[in-house]
C-alpha positions, 0 to 999 in steps of 0.5 A: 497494464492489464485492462482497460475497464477501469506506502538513529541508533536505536533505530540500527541497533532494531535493524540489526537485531532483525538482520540477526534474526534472518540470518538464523531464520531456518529450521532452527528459528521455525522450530522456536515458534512452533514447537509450543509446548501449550505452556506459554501464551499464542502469540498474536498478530495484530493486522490494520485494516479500513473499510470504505477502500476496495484498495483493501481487498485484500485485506478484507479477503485475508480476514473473510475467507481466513487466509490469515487465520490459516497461515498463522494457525501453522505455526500456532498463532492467531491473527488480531484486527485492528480498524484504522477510522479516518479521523481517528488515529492514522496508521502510522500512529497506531503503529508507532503506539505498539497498537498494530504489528502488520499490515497493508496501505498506500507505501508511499504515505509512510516515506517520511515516518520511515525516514524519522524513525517510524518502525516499518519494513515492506515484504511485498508489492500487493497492487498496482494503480488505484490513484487517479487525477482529474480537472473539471470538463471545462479546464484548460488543463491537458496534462501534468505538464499544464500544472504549473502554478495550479492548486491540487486538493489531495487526501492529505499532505503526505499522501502518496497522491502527492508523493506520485504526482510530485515525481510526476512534476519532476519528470516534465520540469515543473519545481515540488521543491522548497526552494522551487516550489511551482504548485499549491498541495491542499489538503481535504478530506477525502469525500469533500475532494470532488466537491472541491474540485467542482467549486473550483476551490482546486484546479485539480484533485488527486484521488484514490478509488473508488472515491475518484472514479465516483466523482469523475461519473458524478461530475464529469471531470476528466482525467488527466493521470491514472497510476494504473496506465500511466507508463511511469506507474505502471510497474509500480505498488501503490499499496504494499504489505508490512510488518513493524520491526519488533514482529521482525524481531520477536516474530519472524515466522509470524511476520512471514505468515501474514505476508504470505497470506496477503499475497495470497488474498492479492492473488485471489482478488485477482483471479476473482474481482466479482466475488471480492466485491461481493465479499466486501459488500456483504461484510459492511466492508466496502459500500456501493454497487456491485457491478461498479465495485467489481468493475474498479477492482477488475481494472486494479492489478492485484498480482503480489510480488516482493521483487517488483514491490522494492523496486518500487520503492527503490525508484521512489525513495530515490526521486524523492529524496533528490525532491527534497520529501526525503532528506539530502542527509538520509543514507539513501541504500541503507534506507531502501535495504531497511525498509524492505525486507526478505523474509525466509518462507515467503515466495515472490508472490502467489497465483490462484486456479478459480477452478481449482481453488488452489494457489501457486507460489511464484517464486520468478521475479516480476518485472 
């Protein structure tokens, strides 16, 4: 990719509102929501967000540098945080509890939720490859194709380190379905992963950094995929923007906002990997060195695009669907066109000038 150092009825009723609210997404729409006469309450953004993950920095950019505080205060709104804790509620929990109204994370953990109903559209691709795949030094284990019959430790079962590696398994011959299941999925927490691996408890574990690259060094482990090279995942979001169908319903120009601001944040993290790893480092966001840290973040790619980032899901919802993860039931073309969404005012994505401190929409799309 770039370098070599390193996510019913009730449930159309809410989607058609919200195609409703595109349609008339223009000056008449903006005009609603910023034209506040101070009479009524701001309207407020409330954006997830975790620390221990360099993955979010750009989220941790966005809140820092206030991108998002910017982007919403245009239009008269203020931006919210809410942290997800591991262990605590997870984000499709707080979502589907009203606590979160957009946000950021692995795409493909929320497949299954989207599916049963969980409220979320993507608007954009925020970056690429940052989940890794490792054997101990000693394993007989060459590739994915050697897979077969092996016990892989994950994050968790509907993690899109499964989700990627199932399709992974797919492509080489190896069965991830129900009635031809040929490996074991077990879950750890995501700091007890390497040490699985090294007490042989696994075969295998999967990953997402800087946790995984801390337990190849601490280990030795050797890696078997990395999503940021491996040419099925090069061209593929691992972590991706959204935002829950009743801002798109009640709020469009502020789902916009956020979306714009993250691609942004995405853009500059690219441009500016060292700073991004200090920013975190200094907020308590992020822990660790700061040359590892800016190392990982620049082997990450960080450039935004909406167009490649439903393609993404595209491709995977596909695959998984013919996996069995998604239904044979599913209708799988409205189930894509629902869960990622164009919205009015949002470019493809962004870039940023370090000199100049500026950014530029891109409005091409990426491929």
């Amino acid at each position: 990719m770039k370098k070599s150092v390193f996510a019913s009825a009730a449930f159309a009723a809410v989607l058609a509102a919200i195609t409703m609210s595109f349609s008339g997404c223009g000056n008449k729409t903006a005009q609603s929501s910023s034209g506040s006469s101070g009479k009524e309450d701001v309207k407020i953004v409330r954006i997830n967000f975790s620390t221990g993950s360099l993955c979010h920095a750009p989220v941790h950019v966005a809140m820092k540098l206030g991108l998002f505080d910017e982007e919403l205060s245009k239009i008269g709104q203020k931006a919210e945080y809410v942290q997800v804790v591991e262990g605590g509620a997870t984000l499709a929990e707080m979502i589907a509890s009203g606590k979160v109204d957009a946000g950021y994370g692995l795409y493909a953990t929320q497949l299954q939720a989207m599916e049963n109903g969980l409220p979320i559209s993507y608007t954009s691709g925020i970056h690429i490859g940052c989940t890794k795949y490792y054997v101990r030094a000693d394993s007989d284990i060459q590739s994915v194709s050697d897979l077969r019959g092996k016990k892989i430790g994950v994050p968790g079962l509907a993690d899109s380190a499964v989700m990627n590696l199932k399709r992974k398994l797919m492509d080489v011959g190896i069965g991830v379905t129900a009635e031809n299941n040929e490996v074991e999925f077990v879950a750890y927490a995501s700091s007890d992963l390497a040490i699985a691996l090294n007490n042989k408890a696994v075969d295998v574990i999967g990953a997402h950094d800087p946790i995984a690259t801390k337990g190849e060094l601490a280990y030795g482990f050797r890696k078997i995929l990395d999503t940021g090279i491996d040419e099925k995942f090069v061209k593929e979001y691992c972590c991706q923007q959204f935002v829950t169908h009743k801002l798109l319903r009640e709020n469009p120009e502020g789902a916009a906002a956020v979306t714009r601001a993250l691609q942004k944040a995405a853009a500059y993290v690219e441009a500016e990997p060292r700073a991004t790893a200090q920013l975190q480092i200094e907020n308590d966001l992020v822990a660790g060195d700061l040359d590892f840290n800016a190392a990982l973040l620049e082997e990450l790619d960080f450039v935004p695009s909406r167009s490649l980032g439903k393609k993404t899901l595209d491709a995977a919802a596909r695959q998984l669907q013919e996996a069995g993860i998604l239904k044979k039931t599913t209708d799988i073309e409205k189930f894509i066109s629902e869960g990622y969404i164009e919205l009015y005012g949002v470019p493809d994505g962004y870039s940023y000038d370090s000199t100049t401190k500026t950014y530029k929409e891109i409005y091409e799309s990426r491929s």
